[in-house]
PDBQT receptor file of N, H, CA, C and O in Angstrom, charges set to zero:
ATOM      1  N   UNK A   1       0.826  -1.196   0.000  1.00  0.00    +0.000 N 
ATOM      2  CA  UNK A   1       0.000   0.000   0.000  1.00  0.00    +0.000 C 
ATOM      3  C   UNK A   1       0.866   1.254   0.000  1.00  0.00    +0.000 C 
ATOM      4  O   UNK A   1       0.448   2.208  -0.655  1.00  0.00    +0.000 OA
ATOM      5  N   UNK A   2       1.954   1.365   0.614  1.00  0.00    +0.000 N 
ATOM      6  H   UNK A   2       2.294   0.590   1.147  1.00  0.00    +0.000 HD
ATOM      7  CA  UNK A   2       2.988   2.279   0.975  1.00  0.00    +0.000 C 
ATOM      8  C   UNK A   2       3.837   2.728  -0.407  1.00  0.00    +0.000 C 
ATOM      9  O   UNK A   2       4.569   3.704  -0.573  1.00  0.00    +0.000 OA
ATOM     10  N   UNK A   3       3.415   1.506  -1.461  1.00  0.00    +0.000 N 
ATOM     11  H   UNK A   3       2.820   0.713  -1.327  1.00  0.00    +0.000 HD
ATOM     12  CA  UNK A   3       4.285   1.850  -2.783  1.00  0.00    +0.000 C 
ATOM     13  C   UNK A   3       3.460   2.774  -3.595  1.00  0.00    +0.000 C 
ATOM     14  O   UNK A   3       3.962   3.626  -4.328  1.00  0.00    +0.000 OA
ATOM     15  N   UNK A   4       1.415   2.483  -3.368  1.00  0.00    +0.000 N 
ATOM     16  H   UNK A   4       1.007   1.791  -2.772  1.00  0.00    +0.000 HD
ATOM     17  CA  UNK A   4       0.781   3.322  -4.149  1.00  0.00    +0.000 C 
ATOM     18  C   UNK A   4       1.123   4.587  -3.931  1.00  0.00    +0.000 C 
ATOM     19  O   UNK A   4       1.580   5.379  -4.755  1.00  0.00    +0.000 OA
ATOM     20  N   UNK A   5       0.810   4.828  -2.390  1.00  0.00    +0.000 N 
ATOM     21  H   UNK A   5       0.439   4.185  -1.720  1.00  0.00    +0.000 HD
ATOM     22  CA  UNK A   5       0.911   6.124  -2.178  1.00  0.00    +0.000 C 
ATOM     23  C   UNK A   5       2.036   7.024  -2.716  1.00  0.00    +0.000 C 
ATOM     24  O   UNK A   5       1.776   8.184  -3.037  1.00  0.00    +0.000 OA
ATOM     25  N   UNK A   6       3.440   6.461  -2.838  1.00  0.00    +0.000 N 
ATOM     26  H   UNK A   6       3.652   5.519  -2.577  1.00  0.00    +0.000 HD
ATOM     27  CA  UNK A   6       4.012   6.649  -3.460  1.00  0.00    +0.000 C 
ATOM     28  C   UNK A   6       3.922   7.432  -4.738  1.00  0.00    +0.000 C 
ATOM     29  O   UNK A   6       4.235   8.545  -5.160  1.00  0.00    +0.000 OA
ATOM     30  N   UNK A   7       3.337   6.310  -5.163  1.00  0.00    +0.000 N 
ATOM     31  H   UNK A   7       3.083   5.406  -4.820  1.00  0.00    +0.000 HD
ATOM     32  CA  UNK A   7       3.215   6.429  -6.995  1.00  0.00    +0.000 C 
ATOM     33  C   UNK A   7       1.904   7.782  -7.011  1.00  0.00    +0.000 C 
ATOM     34  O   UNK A   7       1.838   8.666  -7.865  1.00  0.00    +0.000 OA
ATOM     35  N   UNK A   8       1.312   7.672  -6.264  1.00  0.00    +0.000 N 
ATOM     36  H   UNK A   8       1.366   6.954  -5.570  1.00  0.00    +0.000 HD
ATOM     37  CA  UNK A   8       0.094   8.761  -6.317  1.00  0.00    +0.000 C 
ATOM     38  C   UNK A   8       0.684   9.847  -6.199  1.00  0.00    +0.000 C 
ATOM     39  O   UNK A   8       0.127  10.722  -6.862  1.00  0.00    +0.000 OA
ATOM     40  N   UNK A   9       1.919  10.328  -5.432  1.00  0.00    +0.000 N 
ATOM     41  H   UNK A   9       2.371   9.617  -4.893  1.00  0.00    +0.000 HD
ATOM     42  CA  UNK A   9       2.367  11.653  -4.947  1.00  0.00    +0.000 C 
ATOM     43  C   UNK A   9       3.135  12.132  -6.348  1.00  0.00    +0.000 C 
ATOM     44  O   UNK A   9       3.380  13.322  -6.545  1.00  0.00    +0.000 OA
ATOM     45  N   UNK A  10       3.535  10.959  -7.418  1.00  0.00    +0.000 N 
ATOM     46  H   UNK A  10       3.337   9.993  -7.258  1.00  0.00    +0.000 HD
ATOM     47  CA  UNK A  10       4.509  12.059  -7.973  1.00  0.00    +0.000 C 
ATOM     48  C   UNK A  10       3.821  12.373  -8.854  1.00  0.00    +0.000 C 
ATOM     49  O   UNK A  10       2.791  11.811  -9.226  1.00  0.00    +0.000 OA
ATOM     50  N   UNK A  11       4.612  13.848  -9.528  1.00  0.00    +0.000 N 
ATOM     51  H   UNK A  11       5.449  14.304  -9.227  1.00  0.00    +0.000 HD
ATOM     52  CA  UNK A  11       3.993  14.802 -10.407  1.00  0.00    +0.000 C 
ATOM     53  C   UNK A  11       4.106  14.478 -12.070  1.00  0.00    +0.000 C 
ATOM     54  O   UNK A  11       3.795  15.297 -12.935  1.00  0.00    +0.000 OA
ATOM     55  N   UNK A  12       4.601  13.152 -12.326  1.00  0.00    +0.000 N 
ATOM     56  H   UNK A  12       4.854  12.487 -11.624  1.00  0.00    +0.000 HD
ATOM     57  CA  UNK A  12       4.674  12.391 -13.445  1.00  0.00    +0.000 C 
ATOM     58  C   UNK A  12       5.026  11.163 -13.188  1.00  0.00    +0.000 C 
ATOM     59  O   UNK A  12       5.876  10.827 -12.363  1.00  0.00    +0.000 OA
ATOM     60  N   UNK A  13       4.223  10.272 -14.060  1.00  0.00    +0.000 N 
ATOM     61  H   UNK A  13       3.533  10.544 -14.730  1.00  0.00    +0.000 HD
ATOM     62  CA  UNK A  13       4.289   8.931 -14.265  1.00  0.00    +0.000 C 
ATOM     63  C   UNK A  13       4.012   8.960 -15.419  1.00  0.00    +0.000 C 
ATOM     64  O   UNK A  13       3.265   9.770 -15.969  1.00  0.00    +0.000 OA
ATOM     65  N   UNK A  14       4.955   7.517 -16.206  1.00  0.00    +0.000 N 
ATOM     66  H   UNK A  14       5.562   6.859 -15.759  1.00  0.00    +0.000 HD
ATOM     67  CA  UNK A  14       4.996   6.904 -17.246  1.00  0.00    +0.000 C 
ATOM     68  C   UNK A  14       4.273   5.505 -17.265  1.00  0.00    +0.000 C 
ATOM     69  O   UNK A  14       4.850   4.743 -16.489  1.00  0.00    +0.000 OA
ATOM     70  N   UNK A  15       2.931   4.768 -18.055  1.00  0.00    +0.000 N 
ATOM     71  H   UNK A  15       2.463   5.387 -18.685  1.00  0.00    +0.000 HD
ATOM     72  CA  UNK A  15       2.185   4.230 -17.764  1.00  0.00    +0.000 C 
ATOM     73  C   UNK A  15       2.166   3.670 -18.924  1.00  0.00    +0.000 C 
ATOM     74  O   UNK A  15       2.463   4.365 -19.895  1.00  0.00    +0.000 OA
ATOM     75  N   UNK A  16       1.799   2.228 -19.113  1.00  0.00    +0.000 N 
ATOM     76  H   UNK A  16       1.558   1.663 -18.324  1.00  0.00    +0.000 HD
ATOM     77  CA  UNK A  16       1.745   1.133 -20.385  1.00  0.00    +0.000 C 
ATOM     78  C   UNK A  16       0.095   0.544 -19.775  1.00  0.00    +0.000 C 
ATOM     79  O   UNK A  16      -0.288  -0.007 -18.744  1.00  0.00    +0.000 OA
ATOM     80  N   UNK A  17      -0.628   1.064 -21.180  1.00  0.00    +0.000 N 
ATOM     81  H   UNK A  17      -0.317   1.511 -22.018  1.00  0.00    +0.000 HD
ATOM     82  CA  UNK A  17      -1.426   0.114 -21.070  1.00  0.00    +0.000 C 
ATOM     83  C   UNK A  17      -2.198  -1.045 -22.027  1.00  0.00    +0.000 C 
ATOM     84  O   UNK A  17      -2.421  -0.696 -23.186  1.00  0.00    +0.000 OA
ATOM     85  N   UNK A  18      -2.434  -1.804 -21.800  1.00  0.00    +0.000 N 
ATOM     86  H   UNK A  18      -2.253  -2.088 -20.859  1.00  0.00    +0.000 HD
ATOM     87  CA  UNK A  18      -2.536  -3.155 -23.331  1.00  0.00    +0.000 C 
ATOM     88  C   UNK A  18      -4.032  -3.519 -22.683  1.00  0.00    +0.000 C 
ATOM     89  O   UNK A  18      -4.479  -3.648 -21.543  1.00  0.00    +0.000 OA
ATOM     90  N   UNK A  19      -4.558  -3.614 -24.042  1.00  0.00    +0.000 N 
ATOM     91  H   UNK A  19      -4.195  -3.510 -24.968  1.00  0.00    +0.000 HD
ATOM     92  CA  UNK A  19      -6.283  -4.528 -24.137  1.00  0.00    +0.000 C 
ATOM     93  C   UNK A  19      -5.752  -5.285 -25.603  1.00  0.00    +0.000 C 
ATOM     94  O   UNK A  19      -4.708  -5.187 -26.248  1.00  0.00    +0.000 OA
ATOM     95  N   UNK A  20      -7.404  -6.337 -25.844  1.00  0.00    +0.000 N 
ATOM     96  H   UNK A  20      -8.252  -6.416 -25.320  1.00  0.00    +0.000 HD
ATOM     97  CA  UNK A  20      -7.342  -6.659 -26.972  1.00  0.00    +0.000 C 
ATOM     98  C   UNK A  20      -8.257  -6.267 -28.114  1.00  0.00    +0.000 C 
ATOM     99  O   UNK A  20      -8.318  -6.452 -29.330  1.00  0.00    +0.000 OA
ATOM    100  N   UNK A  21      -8.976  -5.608 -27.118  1.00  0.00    +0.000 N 
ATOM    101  H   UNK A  21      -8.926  -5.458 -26.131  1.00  0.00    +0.000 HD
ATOM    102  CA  UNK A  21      -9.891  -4.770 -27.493  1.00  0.00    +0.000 C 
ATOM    103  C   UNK A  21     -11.727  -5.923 -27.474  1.00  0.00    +0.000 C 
ATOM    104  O   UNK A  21     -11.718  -7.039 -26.955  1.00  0.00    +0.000 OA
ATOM    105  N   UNK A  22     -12.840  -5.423 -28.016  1.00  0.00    +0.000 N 
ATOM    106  H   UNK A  22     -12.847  -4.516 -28.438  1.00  0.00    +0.000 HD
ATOM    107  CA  UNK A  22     -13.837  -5.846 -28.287  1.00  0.00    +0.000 C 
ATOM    108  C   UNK A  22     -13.890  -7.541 -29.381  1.00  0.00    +0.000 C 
ATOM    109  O   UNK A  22     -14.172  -8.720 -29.164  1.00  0.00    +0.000 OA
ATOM    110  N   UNK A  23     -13.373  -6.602 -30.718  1.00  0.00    +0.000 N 
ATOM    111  H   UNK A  23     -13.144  -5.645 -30.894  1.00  0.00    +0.000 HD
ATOM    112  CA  UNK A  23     -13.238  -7.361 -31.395  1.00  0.00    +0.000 C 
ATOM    113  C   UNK A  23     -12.208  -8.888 -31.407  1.00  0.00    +0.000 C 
ATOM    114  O   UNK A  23     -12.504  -9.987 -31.876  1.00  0.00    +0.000 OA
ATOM    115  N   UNK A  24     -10.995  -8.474 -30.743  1.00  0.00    +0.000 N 
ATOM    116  H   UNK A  24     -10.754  -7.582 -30.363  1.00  0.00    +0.000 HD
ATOM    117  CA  UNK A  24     -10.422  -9.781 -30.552  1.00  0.00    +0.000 C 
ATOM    118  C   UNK A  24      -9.440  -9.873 -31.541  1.00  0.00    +0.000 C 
ATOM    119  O   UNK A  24      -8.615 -10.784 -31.611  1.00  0.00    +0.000 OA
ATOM    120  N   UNK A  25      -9.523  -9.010 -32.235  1.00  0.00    +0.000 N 
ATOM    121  H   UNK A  25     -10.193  -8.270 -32.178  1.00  0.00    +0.000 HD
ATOM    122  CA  UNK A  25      -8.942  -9.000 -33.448  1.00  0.00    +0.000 C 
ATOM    123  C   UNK A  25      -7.291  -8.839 -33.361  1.00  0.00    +0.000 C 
ATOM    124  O   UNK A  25      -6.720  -8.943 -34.446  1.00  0.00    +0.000 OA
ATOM    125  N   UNK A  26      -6.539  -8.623 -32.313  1.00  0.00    +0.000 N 
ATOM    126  H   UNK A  26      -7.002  -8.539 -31.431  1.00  0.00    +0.000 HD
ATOM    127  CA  UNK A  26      -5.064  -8.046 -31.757  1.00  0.00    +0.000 C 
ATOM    128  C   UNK A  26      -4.739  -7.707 -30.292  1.00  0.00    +0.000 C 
ATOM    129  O   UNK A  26      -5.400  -8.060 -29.316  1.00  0.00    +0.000 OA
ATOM    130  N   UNK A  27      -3.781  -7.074 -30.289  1.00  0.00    +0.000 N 
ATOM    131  H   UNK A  27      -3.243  -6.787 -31.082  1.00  0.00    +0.000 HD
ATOM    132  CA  UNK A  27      -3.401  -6.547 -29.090  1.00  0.00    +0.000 C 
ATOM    133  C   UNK A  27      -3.103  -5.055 -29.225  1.00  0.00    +0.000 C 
ATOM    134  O   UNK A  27      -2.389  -4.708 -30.166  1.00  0.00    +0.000 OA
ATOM    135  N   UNK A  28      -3.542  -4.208 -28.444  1.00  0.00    +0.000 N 
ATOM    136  H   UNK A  28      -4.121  -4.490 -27.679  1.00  0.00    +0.000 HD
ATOM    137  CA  UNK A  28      -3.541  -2.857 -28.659  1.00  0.00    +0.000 C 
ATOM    138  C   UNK A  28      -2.520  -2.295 -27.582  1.00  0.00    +0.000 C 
ATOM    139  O   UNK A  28      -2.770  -2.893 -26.535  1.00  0.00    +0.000 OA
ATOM    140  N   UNK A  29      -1.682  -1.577 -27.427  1.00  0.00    +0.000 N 
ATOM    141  H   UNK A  29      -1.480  -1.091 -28.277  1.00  0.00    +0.000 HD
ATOM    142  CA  UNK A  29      -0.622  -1.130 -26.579  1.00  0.00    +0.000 C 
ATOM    143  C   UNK A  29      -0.525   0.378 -26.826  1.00  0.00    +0.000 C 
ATOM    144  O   UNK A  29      -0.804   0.886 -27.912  1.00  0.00    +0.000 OA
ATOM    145  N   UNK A  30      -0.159   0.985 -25.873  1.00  0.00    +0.000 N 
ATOM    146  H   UNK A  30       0.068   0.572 -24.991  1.00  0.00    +0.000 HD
ATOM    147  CA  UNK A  30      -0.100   1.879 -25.301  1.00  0.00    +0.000 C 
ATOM    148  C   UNK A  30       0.588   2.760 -24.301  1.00  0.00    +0.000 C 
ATOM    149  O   UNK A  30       0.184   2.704 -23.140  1.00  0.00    +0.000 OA
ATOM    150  N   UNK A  31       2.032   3.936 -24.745  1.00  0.00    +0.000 N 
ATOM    151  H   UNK A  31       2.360   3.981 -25.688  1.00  0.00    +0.000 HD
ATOM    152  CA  UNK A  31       2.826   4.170 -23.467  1.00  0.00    +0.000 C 
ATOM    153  C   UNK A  31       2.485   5.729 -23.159  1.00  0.00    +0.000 C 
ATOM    154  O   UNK A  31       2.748   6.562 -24.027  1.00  0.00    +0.000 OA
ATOM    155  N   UNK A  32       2.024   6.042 -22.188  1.00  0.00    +0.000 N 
ATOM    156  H   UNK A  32       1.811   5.365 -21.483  1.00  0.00    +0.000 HD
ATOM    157  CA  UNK A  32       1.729   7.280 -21.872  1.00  0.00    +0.000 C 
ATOM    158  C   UNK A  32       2.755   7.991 -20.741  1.00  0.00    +0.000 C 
ATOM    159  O   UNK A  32       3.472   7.318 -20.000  1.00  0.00    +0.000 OA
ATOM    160  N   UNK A  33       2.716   9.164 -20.732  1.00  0.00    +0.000 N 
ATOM    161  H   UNK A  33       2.133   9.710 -21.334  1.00  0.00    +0.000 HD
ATOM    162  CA  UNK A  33       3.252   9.740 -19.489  1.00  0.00    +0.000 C 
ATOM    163  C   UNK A  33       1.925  10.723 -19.123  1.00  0.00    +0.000 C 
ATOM    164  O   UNK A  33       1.310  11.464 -19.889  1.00  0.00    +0.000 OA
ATOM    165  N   UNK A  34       1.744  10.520 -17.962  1.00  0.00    +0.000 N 
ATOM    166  H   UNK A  34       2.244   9.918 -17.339  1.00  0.00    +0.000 HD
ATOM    167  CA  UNK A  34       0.667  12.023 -17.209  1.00  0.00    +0.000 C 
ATOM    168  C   UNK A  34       1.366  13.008 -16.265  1.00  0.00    +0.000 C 
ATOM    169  O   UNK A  34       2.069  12.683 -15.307  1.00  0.00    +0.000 OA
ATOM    170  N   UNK A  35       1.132  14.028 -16.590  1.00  0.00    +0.000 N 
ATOM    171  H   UNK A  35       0.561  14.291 -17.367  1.00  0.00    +0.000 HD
ATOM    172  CA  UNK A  35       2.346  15.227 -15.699  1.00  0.00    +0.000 C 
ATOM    173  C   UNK A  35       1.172  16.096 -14.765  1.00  0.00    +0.000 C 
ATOM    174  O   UNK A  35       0.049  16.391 -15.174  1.00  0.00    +0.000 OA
ATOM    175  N   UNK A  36       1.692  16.400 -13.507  1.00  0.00    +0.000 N 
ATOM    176  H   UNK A  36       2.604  16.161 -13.175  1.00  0.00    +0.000 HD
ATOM    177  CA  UNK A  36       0.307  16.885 -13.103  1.00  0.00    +0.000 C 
ATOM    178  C   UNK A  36       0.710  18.374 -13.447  1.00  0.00    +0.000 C 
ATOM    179  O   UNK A  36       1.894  18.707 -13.386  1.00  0.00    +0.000 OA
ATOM    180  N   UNK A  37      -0.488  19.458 -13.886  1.00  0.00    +0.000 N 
ATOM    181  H   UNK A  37      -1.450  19.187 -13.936  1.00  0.00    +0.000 HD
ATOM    182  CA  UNK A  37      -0.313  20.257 -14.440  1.00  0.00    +0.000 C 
ATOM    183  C   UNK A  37      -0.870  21.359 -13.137  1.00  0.00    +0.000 C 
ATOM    184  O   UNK A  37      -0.981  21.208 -11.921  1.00  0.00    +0.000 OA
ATOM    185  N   UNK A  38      -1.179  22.661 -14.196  1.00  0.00    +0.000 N 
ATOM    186  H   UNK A  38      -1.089  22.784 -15.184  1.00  0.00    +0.000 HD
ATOM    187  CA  UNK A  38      -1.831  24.133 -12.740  1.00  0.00    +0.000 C 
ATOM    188  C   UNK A  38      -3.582  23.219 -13.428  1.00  0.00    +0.000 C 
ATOM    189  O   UNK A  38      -4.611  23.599 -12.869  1.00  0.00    +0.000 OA
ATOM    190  N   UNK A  39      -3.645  22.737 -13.925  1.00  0.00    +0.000 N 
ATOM    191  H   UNK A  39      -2.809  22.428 -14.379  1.00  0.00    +0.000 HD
ATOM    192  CA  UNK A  39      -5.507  22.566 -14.230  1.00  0.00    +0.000 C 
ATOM    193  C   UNK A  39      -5.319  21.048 -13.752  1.00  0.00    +0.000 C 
ATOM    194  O   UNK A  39      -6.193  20.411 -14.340  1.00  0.00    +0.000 OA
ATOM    195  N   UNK A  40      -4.607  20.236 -12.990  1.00  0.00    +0.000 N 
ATOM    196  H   UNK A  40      -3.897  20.754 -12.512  1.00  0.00    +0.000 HD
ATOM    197  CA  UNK A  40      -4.795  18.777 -13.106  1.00  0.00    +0.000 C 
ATOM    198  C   UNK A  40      -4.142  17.626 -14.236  1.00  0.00    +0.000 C 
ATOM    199  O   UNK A  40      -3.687  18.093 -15.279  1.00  0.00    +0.000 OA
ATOM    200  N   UNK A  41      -4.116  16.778 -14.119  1.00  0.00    +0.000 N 
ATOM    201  H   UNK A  41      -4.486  16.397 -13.271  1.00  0.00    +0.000 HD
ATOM    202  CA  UNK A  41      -3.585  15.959 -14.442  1.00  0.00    +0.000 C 
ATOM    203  C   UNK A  41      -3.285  15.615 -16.302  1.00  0.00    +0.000 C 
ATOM    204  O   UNK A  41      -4.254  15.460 -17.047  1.00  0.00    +0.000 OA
ATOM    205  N   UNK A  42      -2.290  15.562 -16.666  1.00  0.00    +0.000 N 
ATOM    206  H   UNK A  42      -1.503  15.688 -16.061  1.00  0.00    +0.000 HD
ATOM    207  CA  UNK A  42      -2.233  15.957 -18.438  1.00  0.00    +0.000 C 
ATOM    208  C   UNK A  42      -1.862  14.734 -18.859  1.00  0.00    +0.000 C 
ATOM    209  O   UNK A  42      -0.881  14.309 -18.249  1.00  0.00    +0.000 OA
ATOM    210  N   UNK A  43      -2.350  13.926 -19.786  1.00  0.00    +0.000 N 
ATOM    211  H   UNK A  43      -3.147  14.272 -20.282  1.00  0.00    +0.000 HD
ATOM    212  CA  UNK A  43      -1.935  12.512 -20.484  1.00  0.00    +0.000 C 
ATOM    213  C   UNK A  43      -0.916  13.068 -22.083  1.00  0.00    +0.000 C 
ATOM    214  O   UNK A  43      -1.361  13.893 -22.881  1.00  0.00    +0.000 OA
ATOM    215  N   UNK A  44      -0.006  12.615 -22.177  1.00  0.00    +0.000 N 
ATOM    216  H   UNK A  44       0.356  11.945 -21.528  1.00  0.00    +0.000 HD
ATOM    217  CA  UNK A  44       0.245  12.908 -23.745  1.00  0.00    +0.000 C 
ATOM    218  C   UNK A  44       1.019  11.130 -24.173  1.00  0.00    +0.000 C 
ATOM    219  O   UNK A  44       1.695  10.365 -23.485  1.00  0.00    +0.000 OA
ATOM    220  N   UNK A  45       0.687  11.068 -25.101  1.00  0.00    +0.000 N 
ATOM    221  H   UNK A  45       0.138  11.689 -25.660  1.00  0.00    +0.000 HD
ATOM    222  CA  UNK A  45       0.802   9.486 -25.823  1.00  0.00    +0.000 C 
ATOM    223  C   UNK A  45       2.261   9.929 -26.545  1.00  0.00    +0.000 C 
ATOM    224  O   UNK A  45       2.688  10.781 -27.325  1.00  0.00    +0.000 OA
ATOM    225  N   UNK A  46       2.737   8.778 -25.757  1.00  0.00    +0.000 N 
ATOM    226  H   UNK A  46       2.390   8.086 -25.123  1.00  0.00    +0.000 HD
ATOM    227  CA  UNK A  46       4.672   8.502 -26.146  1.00  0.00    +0.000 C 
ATOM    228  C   UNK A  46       4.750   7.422 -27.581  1.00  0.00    +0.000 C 
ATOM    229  O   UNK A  46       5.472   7.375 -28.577  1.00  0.00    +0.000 OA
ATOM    230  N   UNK A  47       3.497   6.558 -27.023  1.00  0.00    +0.000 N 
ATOM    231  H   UNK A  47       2.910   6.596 -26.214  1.00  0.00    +0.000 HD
ATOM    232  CA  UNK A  47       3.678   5.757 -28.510  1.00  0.00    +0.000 C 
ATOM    233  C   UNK A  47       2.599   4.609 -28.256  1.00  0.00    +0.000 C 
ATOM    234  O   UNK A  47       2.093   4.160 -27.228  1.00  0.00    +0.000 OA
ATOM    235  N   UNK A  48       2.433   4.279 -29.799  1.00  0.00    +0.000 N 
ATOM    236  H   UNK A  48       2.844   4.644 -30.634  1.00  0.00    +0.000 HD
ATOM    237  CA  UNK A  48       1.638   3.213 -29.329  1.00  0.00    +0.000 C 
ATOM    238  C   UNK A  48       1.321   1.918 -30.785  1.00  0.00    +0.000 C 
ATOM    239  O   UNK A  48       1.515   2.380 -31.909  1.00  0.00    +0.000 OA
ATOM    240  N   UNK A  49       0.969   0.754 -30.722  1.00  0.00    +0.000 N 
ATOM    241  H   UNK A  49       0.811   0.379 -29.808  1.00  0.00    +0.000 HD
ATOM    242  CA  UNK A  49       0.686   0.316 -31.555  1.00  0.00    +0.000 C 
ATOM    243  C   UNK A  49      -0.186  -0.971 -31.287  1.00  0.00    +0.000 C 
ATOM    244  O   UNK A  49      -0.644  -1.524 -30.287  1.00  0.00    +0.000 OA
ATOM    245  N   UNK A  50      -0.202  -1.221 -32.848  1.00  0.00    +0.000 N 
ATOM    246  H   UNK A  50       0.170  -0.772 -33.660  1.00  0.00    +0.000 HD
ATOM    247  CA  UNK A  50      -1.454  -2.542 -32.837  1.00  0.00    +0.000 C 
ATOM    248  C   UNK A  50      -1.045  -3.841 -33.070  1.00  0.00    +0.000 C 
ATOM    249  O   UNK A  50      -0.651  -4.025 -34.221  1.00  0.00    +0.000 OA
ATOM    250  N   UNK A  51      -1.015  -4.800 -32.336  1.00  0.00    +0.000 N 
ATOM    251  H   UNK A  51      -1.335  -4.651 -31.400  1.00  0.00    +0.000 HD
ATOM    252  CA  UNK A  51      -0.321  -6.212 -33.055  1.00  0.00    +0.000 C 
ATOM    253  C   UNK A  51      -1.304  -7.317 -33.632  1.00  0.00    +0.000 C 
ATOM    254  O   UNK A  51      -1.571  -8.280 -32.913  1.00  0.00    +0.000 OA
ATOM    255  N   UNK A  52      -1.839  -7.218 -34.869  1.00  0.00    +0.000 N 
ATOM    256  H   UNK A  52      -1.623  -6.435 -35.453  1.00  0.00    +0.000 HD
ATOM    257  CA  UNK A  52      -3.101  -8.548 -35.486  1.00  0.00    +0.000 C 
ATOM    258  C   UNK A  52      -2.292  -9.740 -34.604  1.00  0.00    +0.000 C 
ATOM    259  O   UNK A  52      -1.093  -9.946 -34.418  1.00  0.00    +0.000 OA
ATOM    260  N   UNK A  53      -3.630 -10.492 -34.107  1.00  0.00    +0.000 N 
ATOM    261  H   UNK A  53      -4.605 -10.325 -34.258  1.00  0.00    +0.000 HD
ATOM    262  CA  UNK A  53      -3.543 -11.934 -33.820  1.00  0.00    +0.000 C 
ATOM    263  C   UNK A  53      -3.019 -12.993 -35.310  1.00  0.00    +0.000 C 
ATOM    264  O   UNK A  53      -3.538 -12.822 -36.414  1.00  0.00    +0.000 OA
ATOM    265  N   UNK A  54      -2.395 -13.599 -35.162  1.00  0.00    +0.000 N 
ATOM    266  H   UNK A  54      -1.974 -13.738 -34.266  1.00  0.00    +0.000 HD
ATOM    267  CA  UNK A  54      -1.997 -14.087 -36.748  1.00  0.00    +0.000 C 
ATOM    268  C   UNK A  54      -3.122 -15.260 -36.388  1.00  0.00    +0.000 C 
ATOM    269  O   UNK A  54      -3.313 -15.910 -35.361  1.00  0.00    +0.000 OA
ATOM    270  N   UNK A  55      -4.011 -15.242 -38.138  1.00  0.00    +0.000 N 
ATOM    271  H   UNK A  55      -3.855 -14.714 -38.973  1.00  0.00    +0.000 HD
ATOM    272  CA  UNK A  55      -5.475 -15.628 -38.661  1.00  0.00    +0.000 C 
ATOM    273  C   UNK A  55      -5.428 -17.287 -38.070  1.00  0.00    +0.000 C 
ATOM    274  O   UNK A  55      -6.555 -17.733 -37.853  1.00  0.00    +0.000 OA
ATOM    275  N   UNK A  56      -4.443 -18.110 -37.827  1.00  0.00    +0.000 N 
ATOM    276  H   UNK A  56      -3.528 -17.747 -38.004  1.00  0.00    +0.000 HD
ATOM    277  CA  UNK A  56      -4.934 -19.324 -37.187  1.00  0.00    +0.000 C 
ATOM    278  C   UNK A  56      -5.542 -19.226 -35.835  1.00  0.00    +0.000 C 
ATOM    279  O   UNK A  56      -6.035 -20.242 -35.344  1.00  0.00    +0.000 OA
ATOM    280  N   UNK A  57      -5.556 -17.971 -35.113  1.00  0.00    +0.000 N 
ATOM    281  H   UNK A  57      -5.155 -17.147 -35.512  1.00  0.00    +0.000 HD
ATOM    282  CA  UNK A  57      -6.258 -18.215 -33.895  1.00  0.00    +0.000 C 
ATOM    283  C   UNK A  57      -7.797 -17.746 -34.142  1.00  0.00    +0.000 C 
ATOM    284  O   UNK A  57      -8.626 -17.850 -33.238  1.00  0.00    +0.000 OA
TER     285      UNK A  57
């Protein structure tokens, strides 16, 4: 618990996040950083991409 709090206090974090989405169709990825700003909290996208499931599955 002592590590969230942590992670909650600082004024930027770098964050990965992956689905496969609805369709099923891949894997969707995602690297963000959020900086806390004077209005709250700011997301800007570092990078990201799509990986197709290859068609035998």
């Amino acid at each position: 618990m002592r590590r969230l709090i942590e992670l909650a206090r600082k004024r930027r974090l770098v964050v990965v996040g992956l689905m496969s989405g609805t369709s099923a169709d891949g894997i969707d990825a995602c690297v963000a950083e959020i900086e806390e700003g004077a209005h709250g909290p700011t997301p800007s996208i570092l990078a990201h991409r799509t990986d197709p499931h290859p068609p035998e599955l």
